[in-house]
N, C-alpha and C positions, 0 to 999 in steps of 0.2 A: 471358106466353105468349099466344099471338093466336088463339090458339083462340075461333071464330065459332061462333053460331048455325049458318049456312051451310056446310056443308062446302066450298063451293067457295075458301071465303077461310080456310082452315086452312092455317097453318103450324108448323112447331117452331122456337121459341127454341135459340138453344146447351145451354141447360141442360134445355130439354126431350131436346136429344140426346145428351145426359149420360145424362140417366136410363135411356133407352133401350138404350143400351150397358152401363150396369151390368145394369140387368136383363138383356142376352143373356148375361153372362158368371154371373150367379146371378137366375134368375127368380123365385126366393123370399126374396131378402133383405131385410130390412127397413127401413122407414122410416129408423129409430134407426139402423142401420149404413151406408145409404148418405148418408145426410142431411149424416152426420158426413166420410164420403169424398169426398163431393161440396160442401161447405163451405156448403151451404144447410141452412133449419128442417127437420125431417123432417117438420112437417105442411104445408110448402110440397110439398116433393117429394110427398109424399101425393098433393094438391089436383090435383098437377099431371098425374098420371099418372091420376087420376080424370077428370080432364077429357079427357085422349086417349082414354081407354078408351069413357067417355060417348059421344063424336065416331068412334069405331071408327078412332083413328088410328093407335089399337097396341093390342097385347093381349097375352098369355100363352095360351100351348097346350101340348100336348105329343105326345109320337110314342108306337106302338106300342110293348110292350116289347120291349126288344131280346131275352132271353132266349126269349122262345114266338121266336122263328128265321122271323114272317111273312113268307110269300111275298111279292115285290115285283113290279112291270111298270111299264114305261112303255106306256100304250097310245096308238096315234094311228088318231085316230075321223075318219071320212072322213062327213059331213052331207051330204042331201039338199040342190041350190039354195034358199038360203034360212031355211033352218031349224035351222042352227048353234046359236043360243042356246036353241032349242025341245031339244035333244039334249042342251043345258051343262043347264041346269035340272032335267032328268028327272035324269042321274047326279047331281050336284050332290047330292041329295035322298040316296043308299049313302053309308054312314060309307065303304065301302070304296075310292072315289074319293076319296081325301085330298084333292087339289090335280090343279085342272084350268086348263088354260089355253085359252084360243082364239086362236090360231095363225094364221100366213101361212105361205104354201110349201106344200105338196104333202097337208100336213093340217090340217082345220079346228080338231082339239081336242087337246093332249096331255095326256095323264091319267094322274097317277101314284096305283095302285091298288095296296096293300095289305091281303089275306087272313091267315086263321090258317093256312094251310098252302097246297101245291101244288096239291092235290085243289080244294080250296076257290075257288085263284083259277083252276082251267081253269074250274067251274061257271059263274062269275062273267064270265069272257070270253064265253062259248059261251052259256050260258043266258038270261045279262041284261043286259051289253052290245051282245052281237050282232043282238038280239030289241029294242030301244028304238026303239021309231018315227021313222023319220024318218034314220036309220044307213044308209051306202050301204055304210061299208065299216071294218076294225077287222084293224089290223095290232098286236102286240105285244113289247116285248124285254121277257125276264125279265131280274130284275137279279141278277146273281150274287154283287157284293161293294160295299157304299159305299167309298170312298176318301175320302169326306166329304161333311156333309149340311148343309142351309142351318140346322141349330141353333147352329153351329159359325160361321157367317159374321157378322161385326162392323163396326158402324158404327165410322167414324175418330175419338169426337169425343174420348175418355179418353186421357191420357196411360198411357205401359208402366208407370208408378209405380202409376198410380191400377187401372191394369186388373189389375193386380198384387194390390193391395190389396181390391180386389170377391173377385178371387178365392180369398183368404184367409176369408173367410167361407161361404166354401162348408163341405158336410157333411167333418167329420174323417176321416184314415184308419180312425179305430175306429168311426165312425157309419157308414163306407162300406165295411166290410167284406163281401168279395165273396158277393152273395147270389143265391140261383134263384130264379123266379116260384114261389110257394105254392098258390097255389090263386085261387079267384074274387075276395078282396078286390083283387088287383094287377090284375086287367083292369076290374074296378070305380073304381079308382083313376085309371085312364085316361081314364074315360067320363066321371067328375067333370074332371079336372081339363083335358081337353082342350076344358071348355067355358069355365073360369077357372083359370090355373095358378096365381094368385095367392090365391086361397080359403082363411083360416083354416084351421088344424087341427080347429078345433071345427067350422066347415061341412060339409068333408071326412068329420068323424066320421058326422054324423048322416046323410048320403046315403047312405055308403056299410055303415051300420049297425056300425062298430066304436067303439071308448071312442077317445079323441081319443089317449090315449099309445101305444095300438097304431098310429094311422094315424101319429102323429108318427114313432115307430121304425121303422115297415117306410117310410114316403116319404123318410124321410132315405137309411136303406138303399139303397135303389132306385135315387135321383137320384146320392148318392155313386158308386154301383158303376157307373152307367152305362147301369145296365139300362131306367130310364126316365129321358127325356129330355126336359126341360122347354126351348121357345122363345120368344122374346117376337118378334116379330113388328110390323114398321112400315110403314104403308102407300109404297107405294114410289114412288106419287108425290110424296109428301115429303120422299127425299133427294132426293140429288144424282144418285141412279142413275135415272135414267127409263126405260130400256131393259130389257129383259130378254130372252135369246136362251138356244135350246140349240142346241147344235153336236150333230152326228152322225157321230163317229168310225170307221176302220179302222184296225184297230193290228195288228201280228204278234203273235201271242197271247205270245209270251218277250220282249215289250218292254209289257208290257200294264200292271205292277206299277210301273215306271218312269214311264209316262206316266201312273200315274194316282195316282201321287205328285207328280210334280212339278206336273198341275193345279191338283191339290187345297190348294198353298201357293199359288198364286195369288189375291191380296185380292178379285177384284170375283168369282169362280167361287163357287157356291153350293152347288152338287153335281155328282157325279165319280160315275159309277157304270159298272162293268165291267157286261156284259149278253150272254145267250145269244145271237147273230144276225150276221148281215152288219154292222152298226154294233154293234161289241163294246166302245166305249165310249162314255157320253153324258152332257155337260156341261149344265149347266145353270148362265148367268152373268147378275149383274146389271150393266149396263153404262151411263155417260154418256149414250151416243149409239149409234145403227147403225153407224157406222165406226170406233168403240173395238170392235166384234165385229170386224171385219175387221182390225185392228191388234193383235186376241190370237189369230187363226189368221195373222198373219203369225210372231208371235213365238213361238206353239207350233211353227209347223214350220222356222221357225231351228233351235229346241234340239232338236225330234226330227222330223229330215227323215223320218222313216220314216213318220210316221202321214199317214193320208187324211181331209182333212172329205170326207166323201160328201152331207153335209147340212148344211142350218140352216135352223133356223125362229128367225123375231121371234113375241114375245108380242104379239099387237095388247091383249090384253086378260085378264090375272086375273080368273077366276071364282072362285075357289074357292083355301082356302093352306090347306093340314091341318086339315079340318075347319071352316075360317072361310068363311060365305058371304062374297063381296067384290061393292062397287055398280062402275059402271065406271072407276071413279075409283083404285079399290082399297081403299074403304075398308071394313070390315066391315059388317055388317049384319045377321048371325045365324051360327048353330052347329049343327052335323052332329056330334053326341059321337062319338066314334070304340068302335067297338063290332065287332070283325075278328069274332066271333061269330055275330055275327046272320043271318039268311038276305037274299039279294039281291032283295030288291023293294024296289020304291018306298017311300019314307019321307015324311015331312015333317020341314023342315027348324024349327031351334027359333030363333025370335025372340029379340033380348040386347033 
């Protein structure tokens, strides 16, 4: 693996994007399991996956539970001349700002912000987005339904045998028995593991103050049922995808489930999300190039002449991916635990 000193001279081996891909398909499986699906030592894979992690070239996180039903938004934050990245760092800092981008086209920042409820994320528009120094302007979509989310989007490098076989190791139908959010240890569970989704059980136990067989049963639980979502995450100037763009849809509300199905089987698309507003649906893809976006709005409106881009922005630049601070490079750099609870001021963010 050619993993540098340097970040600037970082790349992945094939078998580094091996690993990577098993891990999106099970984020907690092990050495021993993949080692053996993957035809290398397990303490190589280990090594290997320690050294990207070391270099912030991949990670493990995870998403709010789906059960507490968080409010969603995409926000696009309009900066003062100049002061764009002064605006990304202030938010940056709210668990509640998962993933922010800074943006070309008509808005400098889009911000996808997740609350524990409705109530919660107007406070958070109105009270401490709107209020950030340096803000000229803060337009919002609620998100109504995912159609699918970037936990779900996969590198190409595993054959369908092998992707098959990761996925066999995942928690059983009896370990994934559909379960509801309890009480504080599962939003606790979040705050842990969204800073390492890879954390022993016995690490997990002691943060989160339970005996390690209750964390092991209720995370199995959880991850089986769907209710938390565990992602492993790769910097993305390391694929092949350099680009990243969201599109900004018009669709007739009775062809809405159609189109945003058929996005969401689309390989380089990330996320697919229906939304209250004039754009009532909004893509989010990772792409080659800027004219592979214009060559999947030619090919989306082949198959459904009815829908309108009214929009698109290029990513000039990842700040921030579920809680991961990102350098400009996109590589990490620190962690924002995810915490939909907490009240909306400023934070400091936590060094890895």
């Amino acid at each position: 693996m050619s993993v540098d000193d340097a970040r600037g001279s970082v790349s992945l081996s094939e078998l580094d994007l091996r690993i990577v891909h098993a891990l999106q398909i099970n984020p907690r499986a092990s050495w021993a399991q993949l080692g053996g699906l993957l035809g290398v030592d397990p303490s190589t894979a280990a090594r290997r996956w320690a050294r990207l992690v070391e270099h912030g070239a991949a990670w493990v996180s995870c998403q709010p539970l789906q059960d507490l039903d968080p409010a969603l938004a995409l926000i696009e934050v309009t900066a003062q001349p100049g002061r764009v990245l002064d605006v990304a760092a202030d938010l940056a800092a709210d668990p509640e700002s998962m993933t922010i981008d800074v943006a070309a086209g008509t808005r400098d920042l889009l911000v996808t912000a997740a609350c524990a409820d409705e109530a919660a994320l107007a406070s958070y528009l109105l009270d401490r987005v709107a209020q950030v120094p340096h803000v000229a302007g803060v337009r919002s979509h609620h998100v109504v339904r995912a159609y699918t989310e970037a936990s779900r989007w996969r590198l190409r490098s595993l054959t369908h045998d092998q992707e098959q076989r990761v996925a066999a190791t995942l928690p059983t139908v009896t370990e994934a028995a559909r379960v509801h959010v309890a009480g504080p240890i599962d939003q606790a569970l979040v705050a842990v593991l969204s800073e390492d989704g890879r954390q022993s059980y016995g690490e997990v136990a002691a943060r989160v103050g339970a005996s390690e067989s209750t964390v092991r049963r209720r995370l199995n639980a959880l991850v089986g049922s769907g209710v938390l979502r565990l992602r492993c995450e790769v910097a993305r100037g390391l694929t092949e995808w350099r680009t990243s763009e969201w599109f900004f849809l018009r669709v007739p509300p009775d062809r809405i489930d159609e189109a945003g199905q058929l996005l969401a089987a689309v390989p380089e698309v990330r996320a697919v999300l229906s939304a209250a507003g004039p754009s009532n649906l909004l893509v989010a893809a990772w792409l080659r190039s800027i004219a592979d976006g214009q060559r999947l709005e030619t090919q989306l409106l082949r198959r459904l002449p009815h829908v309108e881009v009214a929009d698109r922005s290029v990513v000039m630049r990842p700040y921030k991916l579920v809680g991961r601070l990102l350098d400009a490079a996109g590589f990490a750099t620190g962690v924002v635990p995810l915490d939909l609870g907490s009240a909306p001021t400023r934070r400091s963010a936590r060094s890895e």
